[in-house]
PDB file of N, CA, C, O and CB in Angstrom:
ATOM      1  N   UNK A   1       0.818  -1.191   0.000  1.00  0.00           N
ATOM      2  CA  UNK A   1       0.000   0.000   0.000  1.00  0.00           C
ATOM      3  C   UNK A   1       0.865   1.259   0.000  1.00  0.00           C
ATOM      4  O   UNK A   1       0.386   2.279  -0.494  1.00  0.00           O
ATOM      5  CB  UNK A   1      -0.933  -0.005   1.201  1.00  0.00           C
ATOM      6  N   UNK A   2       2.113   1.277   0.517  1.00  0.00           N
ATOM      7  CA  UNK A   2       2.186   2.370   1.113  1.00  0.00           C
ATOM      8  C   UNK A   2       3.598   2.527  -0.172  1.00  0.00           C
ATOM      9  O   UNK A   2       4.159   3.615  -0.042  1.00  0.00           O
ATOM     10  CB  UNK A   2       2.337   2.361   3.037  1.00  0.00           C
ATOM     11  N   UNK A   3       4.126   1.762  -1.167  1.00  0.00           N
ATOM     12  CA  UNK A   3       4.561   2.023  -2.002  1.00  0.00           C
ATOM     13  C   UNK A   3       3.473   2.424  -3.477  1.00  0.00           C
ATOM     14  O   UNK A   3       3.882   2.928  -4.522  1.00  0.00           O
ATOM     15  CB  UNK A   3       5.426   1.052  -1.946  1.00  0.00           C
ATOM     16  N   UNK A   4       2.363   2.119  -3.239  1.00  0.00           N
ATOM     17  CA  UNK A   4       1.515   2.889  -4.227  1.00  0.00           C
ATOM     18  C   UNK A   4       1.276   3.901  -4.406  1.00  0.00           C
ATOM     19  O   UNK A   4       1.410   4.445  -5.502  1.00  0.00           O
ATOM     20  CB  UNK A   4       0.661   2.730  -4.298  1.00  0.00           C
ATOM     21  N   UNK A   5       0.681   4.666  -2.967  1.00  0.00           N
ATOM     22  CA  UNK A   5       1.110   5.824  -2.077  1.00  0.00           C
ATOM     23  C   UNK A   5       1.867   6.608  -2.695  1.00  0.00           C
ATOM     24  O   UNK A   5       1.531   7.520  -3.450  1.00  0.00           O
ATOM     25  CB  UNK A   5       1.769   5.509  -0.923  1.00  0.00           C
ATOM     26  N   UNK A   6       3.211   6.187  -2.311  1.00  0.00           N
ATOM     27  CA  UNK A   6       4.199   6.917  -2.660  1.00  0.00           C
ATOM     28  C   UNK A   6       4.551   7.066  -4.455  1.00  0.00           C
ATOM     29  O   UNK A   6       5.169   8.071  -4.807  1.00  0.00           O
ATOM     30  CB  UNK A   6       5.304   6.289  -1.824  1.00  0.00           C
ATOM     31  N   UNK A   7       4.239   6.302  -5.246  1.00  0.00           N
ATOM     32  CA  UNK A   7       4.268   6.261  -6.935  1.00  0.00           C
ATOM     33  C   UNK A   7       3.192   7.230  -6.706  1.00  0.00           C
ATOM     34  O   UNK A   7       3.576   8.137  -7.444  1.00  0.00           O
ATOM     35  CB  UNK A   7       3.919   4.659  -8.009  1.00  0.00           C
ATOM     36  N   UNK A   8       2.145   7.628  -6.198  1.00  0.00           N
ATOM     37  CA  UNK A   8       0.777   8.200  -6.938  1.00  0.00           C
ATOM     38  C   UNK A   8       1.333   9.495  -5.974  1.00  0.00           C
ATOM     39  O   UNK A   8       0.840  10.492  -6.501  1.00  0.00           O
ATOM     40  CB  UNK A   8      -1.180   7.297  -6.661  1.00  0.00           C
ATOM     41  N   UNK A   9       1.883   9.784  -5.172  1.00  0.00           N
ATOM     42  CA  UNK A   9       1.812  10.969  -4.881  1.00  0.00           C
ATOM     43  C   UNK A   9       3.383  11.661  -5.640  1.00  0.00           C
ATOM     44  O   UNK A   9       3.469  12.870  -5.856  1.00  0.00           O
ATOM     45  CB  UNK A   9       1.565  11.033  -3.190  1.00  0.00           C
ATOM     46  N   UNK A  10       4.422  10.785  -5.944  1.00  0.00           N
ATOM     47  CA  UNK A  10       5.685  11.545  -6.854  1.00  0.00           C
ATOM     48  C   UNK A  10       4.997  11.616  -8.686  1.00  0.00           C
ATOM     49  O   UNK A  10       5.233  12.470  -9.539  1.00  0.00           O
ATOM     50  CB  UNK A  10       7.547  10.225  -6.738  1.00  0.00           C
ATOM     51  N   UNK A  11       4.137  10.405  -8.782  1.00  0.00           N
ATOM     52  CA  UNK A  11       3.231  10.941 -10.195  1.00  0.00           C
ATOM     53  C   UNK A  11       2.537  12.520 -10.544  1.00  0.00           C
ATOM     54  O   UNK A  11       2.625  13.212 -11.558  1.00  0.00           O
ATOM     55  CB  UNK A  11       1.901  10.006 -10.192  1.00  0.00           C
ATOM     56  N   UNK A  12       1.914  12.718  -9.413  1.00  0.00           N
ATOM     57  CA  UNK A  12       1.593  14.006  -9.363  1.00  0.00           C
ATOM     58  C   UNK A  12       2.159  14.732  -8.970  1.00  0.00           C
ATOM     59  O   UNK A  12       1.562  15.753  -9.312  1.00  0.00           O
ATOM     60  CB  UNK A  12       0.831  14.256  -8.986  1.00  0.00           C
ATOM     61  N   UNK A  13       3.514  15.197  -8.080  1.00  0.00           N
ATOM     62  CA  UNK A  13       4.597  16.367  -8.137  1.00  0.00           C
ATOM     63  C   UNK A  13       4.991  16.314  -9.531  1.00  0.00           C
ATOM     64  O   UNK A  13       4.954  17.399 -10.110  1.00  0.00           O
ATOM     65  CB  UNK A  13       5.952  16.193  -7.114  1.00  0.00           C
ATOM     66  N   UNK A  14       5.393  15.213 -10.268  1.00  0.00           N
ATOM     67  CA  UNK A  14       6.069  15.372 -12.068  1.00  0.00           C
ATOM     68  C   UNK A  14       5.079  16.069 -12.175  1.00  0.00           C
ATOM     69  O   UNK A  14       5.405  17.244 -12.346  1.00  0.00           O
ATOM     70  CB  UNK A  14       6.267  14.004 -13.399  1.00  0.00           C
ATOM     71  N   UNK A  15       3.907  15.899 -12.155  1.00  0.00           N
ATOM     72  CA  UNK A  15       3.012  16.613 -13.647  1.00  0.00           C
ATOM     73  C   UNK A  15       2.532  17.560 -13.034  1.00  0.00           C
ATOM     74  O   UNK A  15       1.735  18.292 -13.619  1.00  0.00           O
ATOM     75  CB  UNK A  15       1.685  15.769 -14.531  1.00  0.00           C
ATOM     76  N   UNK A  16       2.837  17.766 -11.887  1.00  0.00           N
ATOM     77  CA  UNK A  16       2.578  19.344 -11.196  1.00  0.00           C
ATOM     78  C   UNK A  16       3.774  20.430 -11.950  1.00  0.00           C
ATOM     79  O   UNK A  16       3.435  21.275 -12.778  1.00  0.00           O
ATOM     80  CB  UNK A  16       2.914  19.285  -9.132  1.00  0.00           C
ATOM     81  N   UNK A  17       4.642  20.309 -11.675  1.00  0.00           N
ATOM     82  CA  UNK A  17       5.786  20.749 -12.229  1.00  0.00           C
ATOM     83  C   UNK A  17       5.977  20.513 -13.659  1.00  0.00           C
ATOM     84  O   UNK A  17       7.014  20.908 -14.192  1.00  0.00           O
ATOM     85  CB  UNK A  17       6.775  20.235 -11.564  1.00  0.00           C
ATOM     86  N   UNK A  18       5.286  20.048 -14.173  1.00  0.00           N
ATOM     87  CA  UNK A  18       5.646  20.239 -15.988  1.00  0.00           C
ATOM     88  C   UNK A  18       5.048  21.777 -16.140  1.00  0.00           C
ATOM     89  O   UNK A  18       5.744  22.736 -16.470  1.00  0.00           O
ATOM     90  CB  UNK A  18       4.564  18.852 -17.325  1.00  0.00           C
ATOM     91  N   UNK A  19       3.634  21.838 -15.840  1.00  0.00           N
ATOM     92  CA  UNK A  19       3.539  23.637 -16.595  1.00  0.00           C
ATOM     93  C   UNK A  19       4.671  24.744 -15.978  1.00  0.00           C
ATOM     94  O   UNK A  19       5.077  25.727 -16.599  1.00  0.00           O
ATOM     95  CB  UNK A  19       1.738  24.525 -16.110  1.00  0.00           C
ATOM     96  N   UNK A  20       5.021  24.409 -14.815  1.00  0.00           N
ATOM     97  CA  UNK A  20       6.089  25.054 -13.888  1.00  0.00           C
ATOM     98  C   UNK A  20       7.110  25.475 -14.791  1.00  0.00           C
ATOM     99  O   UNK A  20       7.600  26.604 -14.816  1.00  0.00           O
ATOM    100  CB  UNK A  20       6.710  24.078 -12.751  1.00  0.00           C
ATOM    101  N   UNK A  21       7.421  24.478 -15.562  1.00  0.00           N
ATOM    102  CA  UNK A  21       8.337  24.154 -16.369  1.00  0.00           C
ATOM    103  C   UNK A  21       8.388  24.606 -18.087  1.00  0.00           C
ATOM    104  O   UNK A  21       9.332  24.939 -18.804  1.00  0.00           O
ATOM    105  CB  UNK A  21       8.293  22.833 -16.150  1.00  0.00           C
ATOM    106  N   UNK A  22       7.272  24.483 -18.290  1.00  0.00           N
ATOM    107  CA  UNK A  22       6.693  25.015 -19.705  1.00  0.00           C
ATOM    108  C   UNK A  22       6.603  26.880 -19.471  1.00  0.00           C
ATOM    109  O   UNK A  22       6.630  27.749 -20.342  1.00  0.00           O
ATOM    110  CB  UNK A  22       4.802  24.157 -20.033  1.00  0.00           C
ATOM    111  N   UNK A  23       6.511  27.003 -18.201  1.00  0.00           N
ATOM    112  CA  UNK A  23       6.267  28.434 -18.497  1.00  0.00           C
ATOM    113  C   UNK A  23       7.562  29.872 -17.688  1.00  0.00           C
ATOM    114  O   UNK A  23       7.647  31.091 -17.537  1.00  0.00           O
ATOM    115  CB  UNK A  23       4.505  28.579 -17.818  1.00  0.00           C
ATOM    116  N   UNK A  24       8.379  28.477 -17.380  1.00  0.00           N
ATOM    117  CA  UNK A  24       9.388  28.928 -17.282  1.00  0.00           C
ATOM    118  C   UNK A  24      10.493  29.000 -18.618  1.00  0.00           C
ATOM    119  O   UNK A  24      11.372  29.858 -18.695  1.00  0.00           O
ATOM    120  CB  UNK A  24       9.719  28.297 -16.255  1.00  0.00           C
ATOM    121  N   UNK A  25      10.277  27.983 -19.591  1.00  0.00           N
ATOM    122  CA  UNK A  25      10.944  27.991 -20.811  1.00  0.00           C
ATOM    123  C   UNK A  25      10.525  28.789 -21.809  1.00  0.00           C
ATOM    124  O   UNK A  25      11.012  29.182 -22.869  1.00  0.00           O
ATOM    125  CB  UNK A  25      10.986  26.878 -21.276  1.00  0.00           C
ATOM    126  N   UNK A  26       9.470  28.947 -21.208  1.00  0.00           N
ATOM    127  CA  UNK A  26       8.895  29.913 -22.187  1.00  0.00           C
ATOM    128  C   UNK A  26       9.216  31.487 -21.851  1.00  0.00           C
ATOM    129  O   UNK A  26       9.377  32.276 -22.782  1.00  0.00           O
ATOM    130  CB  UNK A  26       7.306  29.681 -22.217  1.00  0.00           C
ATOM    131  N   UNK A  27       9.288  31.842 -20.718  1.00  0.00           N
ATOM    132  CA  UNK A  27       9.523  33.272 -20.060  1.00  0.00           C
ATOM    133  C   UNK A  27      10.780  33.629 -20.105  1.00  0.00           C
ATOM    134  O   UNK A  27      11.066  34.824 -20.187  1.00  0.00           O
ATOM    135  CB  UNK A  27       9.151  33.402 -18.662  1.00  0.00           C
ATOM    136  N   UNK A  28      11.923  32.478 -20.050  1.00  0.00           N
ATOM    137  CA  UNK A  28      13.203  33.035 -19.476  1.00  0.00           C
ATOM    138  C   UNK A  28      13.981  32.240 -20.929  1.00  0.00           C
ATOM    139  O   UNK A  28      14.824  33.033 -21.350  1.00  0.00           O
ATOM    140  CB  UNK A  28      13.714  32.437 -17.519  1.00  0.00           C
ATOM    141  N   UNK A  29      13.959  31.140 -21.670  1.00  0.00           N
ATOM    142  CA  UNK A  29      14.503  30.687 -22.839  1.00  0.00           C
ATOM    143  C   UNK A  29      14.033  31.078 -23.510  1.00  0.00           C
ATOM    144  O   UNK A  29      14.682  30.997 -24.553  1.00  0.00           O
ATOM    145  CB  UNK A  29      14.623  29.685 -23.139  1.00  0.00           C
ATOM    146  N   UNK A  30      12.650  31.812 -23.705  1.00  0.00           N
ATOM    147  CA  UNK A  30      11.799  31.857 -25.310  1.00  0.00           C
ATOM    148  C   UNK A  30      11.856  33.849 -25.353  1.00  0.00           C
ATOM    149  O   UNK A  30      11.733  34.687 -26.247  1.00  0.00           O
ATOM    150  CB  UNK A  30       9.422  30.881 -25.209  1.00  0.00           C
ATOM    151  N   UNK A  31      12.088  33.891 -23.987  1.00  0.00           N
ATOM    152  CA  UNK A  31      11.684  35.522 -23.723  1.00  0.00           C
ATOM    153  C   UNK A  31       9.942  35.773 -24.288  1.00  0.00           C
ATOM    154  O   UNK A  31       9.581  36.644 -25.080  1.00  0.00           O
ATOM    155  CB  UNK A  31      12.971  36.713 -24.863  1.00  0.00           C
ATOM    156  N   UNK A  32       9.566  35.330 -24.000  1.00  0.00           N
ATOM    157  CA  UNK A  32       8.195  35.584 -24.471  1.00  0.00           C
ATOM    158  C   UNK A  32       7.151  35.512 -22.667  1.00  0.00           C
ATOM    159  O   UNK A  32       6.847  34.551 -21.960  1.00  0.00           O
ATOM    160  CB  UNK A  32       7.734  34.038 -25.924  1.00  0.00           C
ATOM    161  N   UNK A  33       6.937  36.771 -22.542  1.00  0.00           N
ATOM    162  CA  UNK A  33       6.510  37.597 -22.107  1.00  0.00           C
ATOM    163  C   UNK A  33       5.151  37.883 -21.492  1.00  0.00           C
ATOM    164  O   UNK A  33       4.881  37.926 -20.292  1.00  0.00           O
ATOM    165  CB  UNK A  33       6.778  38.103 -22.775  1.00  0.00           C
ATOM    166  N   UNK A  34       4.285  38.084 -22.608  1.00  0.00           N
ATOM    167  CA  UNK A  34       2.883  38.940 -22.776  1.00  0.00           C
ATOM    168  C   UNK A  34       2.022  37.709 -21.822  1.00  0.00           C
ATOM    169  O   UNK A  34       2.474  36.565 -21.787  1.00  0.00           O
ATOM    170  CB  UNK A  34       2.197  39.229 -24.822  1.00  0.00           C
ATOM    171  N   UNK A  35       1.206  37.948 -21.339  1.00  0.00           N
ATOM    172  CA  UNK A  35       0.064  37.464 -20.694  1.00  0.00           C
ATOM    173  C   UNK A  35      -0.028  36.278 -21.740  1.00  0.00           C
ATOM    174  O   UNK A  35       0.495  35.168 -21.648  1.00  0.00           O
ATOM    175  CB  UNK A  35      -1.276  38.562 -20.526  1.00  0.00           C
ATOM    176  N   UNK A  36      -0.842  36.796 -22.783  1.00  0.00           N
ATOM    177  CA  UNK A  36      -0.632  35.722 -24.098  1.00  0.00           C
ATOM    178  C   UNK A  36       0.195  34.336 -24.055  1.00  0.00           C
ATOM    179  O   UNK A  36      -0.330  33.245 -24.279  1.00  0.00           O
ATOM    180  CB  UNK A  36       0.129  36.500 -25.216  1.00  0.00           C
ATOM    181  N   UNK A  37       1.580  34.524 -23.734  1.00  0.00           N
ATOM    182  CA  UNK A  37       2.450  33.647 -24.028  1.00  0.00           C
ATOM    183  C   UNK A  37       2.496  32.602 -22.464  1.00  0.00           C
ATOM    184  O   UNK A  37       2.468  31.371 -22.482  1.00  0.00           O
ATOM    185  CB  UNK A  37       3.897  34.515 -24.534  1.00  0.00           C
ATOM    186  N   UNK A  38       2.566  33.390 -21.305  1.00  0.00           N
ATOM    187  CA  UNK A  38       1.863  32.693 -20.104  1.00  0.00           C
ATOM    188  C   UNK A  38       1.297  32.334 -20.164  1.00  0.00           C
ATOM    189  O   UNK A  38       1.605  31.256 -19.656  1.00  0.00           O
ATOM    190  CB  UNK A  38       1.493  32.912 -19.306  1.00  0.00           C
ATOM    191  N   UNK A  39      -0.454  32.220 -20.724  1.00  0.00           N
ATOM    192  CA  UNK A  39      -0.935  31.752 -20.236  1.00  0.00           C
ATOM    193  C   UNK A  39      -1.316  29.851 -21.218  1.00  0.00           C
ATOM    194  O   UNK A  39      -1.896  28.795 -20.966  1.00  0.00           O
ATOM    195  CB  UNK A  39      -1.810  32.896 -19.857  1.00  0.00           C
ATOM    196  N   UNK A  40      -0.466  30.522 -22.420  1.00  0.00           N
ATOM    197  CA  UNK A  40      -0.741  29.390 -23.202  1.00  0.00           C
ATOM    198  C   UNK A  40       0.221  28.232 -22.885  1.00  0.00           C
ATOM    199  O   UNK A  40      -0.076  27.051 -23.062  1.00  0.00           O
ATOM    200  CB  UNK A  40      -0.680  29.760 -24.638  1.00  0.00           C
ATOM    201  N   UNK A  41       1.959  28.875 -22.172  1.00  0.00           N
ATOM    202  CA  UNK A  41       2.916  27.801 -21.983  1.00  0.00           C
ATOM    203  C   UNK A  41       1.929  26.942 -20.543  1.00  0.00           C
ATOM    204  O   UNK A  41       1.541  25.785 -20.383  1.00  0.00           O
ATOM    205  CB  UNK A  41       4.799  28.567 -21.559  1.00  0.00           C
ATOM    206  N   UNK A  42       1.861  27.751 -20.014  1.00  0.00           N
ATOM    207  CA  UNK A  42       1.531  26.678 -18.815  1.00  0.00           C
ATOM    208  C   UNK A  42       0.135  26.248 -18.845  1.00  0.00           C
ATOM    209  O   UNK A  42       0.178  25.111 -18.374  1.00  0.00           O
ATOM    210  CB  UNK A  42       1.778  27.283 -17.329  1.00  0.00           C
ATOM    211  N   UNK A  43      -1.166  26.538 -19.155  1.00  0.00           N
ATOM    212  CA  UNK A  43      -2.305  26.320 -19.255  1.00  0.00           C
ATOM    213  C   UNK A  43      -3.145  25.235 -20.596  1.00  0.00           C
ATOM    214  O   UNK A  43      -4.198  24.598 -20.575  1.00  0.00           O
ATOM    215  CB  UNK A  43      -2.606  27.625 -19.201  1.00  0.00           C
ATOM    216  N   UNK A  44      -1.733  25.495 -22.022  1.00  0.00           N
ATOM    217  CA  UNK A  44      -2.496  24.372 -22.869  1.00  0.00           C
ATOM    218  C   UNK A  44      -1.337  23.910 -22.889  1.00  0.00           C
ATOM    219  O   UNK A  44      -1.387  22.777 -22.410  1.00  0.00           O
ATOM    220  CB  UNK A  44      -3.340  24.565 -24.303  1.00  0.00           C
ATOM    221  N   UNK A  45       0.440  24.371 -23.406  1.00  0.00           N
ATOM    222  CA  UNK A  45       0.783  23.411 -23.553  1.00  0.00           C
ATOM    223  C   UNK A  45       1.384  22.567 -22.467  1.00  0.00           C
ATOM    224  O   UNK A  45       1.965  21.493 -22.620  1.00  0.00           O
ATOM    225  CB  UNK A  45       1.332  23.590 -24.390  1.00  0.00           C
ATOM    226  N   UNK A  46       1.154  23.224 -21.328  1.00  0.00           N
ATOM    227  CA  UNK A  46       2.014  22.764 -19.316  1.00  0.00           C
ATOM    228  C   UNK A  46       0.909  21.410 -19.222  1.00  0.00           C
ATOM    229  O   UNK A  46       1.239  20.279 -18.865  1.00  0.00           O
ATOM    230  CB  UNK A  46       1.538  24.577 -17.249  1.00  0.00           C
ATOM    231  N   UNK A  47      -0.311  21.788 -19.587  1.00  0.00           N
ATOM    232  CA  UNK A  47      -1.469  21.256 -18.964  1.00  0.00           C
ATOM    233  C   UNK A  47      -1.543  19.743 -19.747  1.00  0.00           C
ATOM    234  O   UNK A  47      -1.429  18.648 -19.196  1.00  0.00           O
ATOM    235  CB  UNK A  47      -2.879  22.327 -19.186  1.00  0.00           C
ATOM    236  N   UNK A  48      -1.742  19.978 -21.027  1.00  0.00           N
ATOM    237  CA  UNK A  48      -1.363  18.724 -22.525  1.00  0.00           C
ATOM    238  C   UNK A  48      -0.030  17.917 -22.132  1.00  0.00           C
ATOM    239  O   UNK A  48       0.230  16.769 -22.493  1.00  0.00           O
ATOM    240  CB  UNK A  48      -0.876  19.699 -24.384  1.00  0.00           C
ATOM    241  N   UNK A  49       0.559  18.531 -21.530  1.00  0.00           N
ATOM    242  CA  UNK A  49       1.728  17.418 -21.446  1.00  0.00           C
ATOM    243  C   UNK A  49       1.909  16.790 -19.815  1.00  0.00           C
ATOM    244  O   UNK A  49       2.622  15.844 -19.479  1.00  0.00           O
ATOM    245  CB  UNK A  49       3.321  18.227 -21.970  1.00  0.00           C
ATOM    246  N   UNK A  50       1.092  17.575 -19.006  1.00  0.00           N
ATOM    247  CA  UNK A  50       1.339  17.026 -17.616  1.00  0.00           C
ATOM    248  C   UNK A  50       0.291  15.865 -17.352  1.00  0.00           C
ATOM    249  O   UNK A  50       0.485  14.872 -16.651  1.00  0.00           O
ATOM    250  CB  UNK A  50       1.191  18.229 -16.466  1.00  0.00           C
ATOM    251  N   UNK A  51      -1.049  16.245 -18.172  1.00  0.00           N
ATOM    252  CA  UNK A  51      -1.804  15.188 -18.355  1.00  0.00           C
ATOM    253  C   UNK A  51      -1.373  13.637 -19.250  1.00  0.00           C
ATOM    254  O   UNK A  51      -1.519  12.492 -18.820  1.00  0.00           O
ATOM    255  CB  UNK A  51      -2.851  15.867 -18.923  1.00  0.00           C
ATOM    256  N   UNK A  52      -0.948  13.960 -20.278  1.00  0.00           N
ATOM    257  CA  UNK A  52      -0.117  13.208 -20.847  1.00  0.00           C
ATOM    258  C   UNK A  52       0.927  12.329 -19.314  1.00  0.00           C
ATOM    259  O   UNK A  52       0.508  11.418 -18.600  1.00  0.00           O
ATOM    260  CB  UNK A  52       0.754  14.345 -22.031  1.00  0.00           C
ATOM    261  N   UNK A  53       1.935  12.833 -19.255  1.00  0.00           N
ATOM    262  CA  UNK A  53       2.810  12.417 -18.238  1.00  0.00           C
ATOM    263  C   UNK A  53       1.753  11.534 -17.117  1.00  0.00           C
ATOM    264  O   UNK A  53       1.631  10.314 -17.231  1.00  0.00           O
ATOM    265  CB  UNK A  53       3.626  13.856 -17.560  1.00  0.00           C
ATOM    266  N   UNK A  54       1.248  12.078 -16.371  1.00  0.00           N
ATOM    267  CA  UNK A  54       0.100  12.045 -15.560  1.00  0.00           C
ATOM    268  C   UNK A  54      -0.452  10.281 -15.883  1.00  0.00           C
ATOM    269  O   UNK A  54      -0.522   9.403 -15.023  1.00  0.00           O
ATOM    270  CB  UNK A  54      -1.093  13.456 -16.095  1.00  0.00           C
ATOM    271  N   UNK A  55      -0.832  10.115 -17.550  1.00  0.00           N
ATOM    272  CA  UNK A  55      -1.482   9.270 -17.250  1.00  0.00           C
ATOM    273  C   UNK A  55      -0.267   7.783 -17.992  1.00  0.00           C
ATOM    274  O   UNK A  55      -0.611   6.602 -18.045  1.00  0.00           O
ATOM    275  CB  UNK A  55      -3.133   9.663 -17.839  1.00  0.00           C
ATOM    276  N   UNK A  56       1.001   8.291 -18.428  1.00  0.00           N
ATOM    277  CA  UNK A  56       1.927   7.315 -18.419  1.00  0.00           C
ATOM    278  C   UNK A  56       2.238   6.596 -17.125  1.00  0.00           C
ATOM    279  O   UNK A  56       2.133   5.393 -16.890  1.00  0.00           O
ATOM    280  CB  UNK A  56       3.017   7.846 -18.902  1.00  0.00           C
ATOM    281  N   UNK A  57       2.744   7.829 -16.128  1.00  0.00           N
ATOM    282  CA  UNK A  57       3.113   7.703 -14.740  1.00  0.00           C
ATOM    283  C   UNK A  57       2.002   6.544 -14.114  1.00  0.00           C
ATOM    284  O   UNK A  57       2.305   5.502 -13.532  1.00  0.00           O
ATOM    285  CB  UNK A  57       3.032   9.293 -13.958  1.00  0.00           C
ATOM    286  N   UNK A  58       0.941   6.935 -14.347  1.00  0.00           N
ATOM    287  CA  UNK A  58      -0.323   6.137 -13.296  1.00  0.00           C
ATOM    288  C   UNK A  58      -0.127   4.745 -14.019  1.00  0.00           C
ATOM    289  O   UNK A  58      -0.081   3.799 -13.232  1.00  0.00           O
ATOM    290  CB  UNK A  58      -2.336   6.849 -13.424  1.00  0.00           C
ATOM    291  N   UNK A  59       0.017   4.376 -15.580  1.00  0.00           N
ATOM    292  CA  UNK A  59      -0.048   3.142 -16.057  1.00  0.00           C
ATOM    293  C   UNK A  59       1.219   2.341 -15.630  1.00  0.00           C
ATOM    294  O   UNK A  59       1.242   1.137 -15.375  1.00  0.00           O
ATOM    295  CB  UNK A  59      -0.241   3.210 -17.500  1.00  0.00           C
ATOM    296  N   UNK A  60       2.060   3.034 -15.601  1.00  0.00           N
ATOM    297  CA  UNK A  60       3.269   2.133 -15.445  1.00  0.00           C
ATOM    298  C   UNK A  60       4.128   2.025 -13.663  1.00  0.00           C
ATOM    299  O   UNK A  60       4.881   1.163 -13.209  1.00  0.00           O
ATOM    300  CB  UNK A  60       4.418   2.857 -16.695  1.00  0.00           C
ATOM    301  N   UNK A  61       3.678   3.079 -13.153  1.00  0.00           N
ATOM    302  CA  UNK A  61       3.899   2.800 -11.577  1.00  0.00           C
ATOM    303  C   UNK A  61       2.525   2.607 -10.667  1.00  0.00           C
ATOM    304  O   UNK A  61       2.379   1.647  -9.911  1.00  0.00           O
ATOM    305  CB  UNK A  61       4.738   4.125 -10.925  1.00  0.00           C
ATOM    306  N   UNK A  62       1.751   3.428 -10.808  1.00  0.00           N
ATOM    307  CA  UNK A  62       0.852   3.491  -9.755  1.00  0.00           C
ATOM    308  C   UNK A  62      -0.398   1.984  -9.932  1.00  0.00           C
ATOM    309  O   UNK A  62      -0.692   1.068  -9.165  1.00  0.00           O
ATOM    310  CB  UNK A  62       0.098   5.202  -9.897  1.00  0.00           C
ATOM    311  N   UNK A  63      -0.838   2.345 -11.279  1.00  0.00           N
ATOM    312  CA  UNK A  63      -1.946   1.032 -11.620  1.00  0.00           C
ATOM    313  C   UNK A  63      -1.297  -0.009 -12.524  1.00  0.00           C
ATOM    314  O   UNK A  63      -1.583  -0.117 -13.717  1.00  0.00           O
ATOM    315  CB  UNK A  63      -3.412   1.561 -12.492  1.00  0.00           C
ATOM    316  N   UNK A  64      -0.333  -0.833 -11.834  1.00  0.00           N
ATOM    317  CA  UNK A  64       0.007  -1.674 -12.791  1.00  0.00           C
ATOM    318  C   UNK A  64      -0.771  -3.082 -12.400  1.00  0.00           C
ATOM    319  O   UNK A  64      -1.043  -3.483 -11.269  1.00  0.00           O
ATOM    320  CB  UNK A  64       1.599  -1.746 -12.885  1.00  0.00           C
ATOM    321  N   UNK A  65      -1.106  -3.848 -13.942  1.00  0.00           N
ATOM    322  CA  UNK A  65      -1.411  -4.922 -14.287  1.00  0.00           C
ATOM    323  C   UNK A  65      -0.057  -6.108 -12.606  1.00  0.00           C
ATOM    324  O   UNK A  65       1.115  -5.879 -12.303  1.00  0.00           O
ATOM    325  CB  UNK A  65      -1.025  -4.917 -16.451  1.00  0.00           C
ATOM    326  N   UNK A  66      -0.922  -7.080 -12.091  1.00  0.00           N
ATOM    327  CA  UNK A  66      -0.691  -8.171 -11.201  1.00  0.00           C
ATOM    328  C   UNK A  66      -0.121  -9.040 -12.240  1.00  0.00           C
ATOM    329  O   UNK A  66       0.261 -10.175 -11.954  1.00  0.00           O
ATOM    330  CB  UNK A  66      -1.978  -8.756 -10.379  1.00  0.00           C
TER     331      UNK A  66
END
């Protein structure tokens, strides 16, 4: 139990931290700026890929096949 636990709660710090991450590459590597560009790094493309991640993570650590 308590190693499932622990896969399902480091599953969700990764994909917490992907838009973290998207909209930091975007602000400080891309220089892109405007409200505009915030809100799209972290909100469609942070969000599209943490979900993504999100549901690799859950198939292969948290809900795996016995």
């Amino acid at each position: 139990m308590w190693r499932h636990l622990t896969a399902f709660v480091v599953a969700n710090a990764v994909a917490l931290a992907i838009p973290a991450v998207c909209l930091g590459v975007s602000r400080y590597a891309l220089g892109l700026s405007s409200l505009l560009a915030d809100n799209v790094a972290a909100n469609v493309v942070g969000l599209v890929l943490g979900t993504g991640a999100r549901w690799v993570l859950y198939r292969r650590f948290v809900f795996r096949a016995h």
